[in-house]
Chimera marker file (.cmm) of the C-alpha trace (Angstrom):
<marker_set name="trace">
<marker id="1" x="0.000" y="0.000" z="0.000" r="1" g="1" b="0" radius="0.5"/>
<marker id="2" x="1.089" y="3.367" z="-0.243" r="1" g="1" b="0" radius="0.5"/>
<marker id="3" x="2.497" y="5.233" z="2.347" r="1" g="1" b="0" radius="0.5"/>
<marker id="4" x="1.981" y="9.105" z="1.693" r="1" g="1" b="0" radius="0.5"/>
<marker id="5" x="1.465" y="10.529" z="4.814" r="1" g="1" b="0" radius="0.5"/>
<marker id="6" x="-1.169" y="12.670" z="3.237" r="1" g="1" b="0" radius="0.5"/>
<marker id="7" x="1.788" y="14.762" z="1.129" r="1" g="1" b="0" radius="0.5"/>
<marker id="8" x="2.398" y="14.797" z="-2.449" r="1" g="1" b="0" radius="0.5"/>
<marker id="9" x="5.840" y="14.344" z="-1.935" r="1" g="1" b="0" radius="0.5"/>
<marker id="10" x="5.368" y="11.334" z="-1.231" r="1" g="1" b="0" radius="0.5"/>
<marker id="11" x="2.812" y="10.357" z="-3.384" r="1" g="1" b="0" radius="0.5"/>
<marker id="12" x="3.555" y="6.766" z="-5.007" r="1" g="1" b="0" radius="0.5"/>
<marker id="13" x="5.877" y="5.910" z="-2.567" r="1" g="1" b="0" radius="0.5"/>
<marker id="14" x="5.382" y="2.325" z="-0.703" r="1" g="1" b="0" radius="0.5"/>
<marker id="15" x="5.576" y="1.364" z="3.100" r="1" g="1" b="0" radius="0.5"/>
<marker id="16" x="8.904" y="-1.100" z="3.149" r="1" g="1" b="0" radius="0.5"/>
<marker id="17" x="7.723" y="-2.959" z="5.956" r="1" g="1" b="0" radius="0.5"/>
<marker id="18" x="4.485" y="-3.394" z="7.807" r="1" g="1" b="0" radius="0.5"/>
<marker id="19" x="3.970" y="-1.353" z="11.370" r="1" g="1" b="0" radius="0.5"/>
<marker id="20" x="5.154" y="-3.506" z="14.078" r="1" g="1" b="0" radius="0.5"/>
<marker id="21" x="1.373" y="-3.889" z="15.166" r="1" g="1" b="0" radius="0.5"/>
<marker id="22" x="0.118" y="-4.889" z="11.657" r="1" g="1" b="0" radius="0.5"/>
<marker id="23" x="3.131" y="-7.973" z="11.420" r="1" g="1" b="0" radius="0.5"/>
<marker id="24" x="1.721" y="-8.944" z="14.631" r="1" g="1" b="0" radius="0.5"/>
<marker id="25" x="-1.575" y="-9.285" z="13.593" r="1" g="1" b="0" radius="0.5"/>
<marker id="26" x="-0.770" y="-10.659" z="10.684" r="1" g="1" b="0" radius="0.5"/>
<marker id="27" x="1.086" y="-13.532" z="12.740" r="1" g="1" b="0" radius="0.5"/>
<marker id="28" x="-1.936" y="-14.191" z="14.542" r="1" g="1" b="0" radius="0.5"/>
<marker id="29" x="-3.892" y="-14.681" z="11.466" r="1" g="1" b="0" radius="0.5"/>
<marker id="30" x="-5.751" y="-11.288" z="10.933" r="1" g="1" b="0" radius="0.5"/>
<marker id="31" x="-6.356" y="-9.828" z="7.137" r="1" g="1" b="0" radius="0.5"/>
<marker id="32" x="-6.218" y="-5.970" z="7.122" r="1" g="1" b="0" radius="0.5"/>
<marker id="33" x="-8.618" y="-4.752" z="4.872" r="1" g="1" b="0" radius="0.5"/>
<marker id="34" x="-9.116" y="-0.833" z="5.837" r="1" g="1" b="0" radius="0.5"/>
<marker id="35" x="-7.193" y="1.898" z="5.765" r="1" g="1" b="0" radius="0.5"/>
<marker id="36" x="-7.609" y="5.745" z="6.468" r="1" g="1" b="0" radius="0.5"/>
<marker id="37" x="-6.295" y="9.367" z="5.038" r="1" g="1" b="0" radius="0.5"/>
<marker id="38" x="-3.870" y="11.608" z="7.786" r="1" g="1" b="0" radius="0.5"/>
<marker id="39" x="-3.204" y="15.647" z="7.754" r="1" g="1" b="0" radius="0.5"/>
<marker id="40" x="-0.267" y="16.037" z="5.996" r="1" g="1" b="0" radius="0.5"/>
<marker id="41" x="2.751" y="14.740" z="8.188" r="1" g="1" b="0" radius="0.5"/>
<marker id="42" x="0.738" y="14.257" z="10.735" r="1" g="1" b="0" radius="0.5"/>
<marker id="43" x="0.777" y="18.123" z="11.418" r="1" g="1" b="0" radius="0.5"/>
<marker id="44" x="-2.899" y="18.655" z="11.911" r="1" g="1" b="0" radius="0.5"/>
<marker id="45" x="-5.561" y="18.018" z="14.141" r="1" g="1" b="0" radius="0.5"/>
<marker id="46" x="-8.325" y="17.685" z="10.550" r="1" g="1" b="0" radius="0.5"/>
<marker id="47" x="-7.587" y="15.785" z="7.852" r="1" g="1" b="0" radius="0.5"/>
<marker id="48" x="-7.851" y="17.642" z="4.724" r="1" g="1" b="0" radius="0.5"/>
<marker id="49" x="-5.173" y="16.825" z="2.139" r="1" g="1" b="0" radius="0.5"/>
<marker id="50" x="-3.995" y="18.133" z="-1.417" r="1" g="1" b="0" radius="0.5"/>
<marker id="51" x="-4.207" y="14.376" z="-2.236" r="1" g="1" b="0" radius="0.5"/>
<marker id="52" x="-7.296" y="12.929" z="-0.815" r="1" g="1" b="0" radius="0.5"/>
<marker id="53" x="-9.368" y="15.715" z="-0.223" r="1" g="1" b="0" radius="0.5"/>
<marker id="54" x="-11.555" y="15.556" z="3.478" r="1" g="1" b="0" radius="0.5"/>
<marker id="55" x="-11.507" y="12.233" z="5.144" r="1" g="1" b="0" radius="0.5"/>
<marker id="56" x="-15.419" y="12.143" z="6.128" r="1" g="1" b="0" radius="0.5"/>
<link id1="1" id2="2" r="1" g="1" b="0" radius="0.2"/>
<link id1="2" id2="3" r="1" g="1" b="0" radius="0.2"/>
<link id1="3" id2="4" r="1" g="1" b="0" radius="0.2"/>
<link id1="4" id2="5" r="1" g="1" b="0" radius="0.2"/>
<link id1="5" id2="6" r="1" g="1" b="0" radius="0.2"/>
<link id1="6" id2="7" r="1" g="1" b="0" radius="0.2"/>
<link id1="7" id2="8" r="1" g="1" b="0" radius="0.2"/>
<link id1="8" id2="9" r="1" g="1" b="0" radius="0.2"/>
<link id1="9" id2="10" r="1" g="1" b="0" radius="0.2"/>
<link id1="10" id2="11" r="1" g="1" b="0" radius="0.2"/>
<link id1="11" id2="12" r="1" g="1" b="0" radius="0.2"/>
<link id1="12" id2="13" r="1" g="1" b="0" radius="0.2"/>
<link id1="13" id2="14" r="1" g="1" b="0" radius="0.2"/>
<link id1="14" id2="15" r="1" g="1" b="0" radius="0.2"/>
<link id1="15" id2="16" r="1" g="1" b="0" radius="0.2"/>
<link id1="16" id2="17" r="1" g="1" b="0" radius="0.2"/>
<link id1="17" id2="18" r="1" g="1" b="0" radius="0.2"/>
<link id1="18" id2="19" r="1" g="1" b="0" radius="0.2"/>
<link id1="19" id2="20" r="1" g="1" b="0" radius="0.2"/>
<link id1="20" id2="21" r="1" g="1" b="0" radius="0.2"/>
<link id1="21" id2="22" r="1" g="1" b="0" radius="0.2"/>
<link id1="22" id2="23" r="1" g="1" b="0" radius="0.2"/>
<link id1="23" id2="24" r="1" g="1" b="0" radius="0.2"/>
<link id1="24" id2="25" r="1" g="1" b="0" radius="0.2"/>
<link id1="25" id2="26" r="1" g="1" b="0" radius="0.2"/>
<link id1="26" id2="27" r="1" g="1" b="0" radius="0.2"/>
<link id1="27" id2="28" r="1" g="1" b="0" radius="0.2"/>
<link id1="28" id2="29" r="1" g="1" b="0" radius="0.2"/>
<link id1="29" id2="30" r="1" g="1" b="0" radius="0.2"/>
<link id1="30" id2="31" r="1" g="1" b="0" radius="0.2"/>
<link id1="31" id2="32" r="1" g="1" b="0" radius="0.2"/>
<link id1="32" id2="33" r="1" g="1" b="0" radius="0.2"/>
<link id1="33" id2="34" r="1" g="1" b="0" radius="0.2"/>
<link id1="34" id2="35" r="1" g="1" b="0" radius="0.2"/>
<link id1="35" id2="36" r="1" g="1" b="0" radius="0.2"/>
<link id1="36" id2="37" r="1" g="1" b="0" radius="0.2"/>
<link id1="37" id2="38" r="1" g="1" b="0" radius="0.2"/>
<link id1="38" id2="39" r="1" g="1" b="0" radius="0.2"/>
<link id1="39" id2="40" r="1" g="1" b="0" radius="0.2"/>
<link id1="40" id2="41" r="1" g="1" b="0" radius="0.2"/>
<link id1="41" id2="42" r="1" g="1" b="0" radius="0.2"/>
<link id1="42" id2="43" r="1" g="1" b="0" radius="0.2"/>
<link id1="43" id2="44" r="1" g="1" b="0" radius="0.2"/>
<link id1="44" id2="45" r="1" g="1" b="0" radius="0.2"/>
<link id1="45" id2="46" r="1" g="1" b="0" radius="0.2"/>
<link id1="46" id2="47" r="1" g="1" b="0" radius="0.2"/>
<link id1="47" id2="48" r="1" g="1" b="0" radius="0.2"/>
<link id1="48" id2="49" r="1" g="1" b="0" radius="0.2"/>
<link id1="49" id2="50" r="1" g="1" b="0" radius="0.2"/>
<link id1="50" id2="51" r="1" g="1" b="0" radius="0.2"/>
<link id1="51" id2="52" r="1" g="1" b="0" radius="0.2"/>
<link id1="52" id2="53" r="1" g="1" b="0" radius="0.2"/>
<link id1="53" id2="54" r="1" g="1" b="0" radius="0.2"/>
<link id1="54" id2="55" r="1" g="1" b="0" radius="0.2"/>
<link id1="55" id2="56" r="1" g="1" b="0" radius="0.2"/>
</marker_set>
């Protein structure tokens, strides 16, 4: 998936590893299937990005 952090910058760029709670998860059998939008760098306390637009 990508990993954008909300910032075109980044855009197309891919996560090289899972999050340590994901792999851990994923151990125990889980399937993510959801993911959700941040404020750019994590600098905001609303999500509205160039890329995605307003998480609602």
């Amino acid at each position: 998936l990508s990993a954008t952090r909300g910032s075109q910058a980044l855009q197309g760029k891919v996560a090289e590893k899972d999050a340590e709670i994901i792999a851990r998860l994923k151990q125990a059998g889980a399937i993510p299937f959801g993911r959700t939008t941040t404020p750019e760098m994590s600098c905001a306390t609303f999500t509205h990005t160039r890329e995605w637009g307003v998480t609602r």
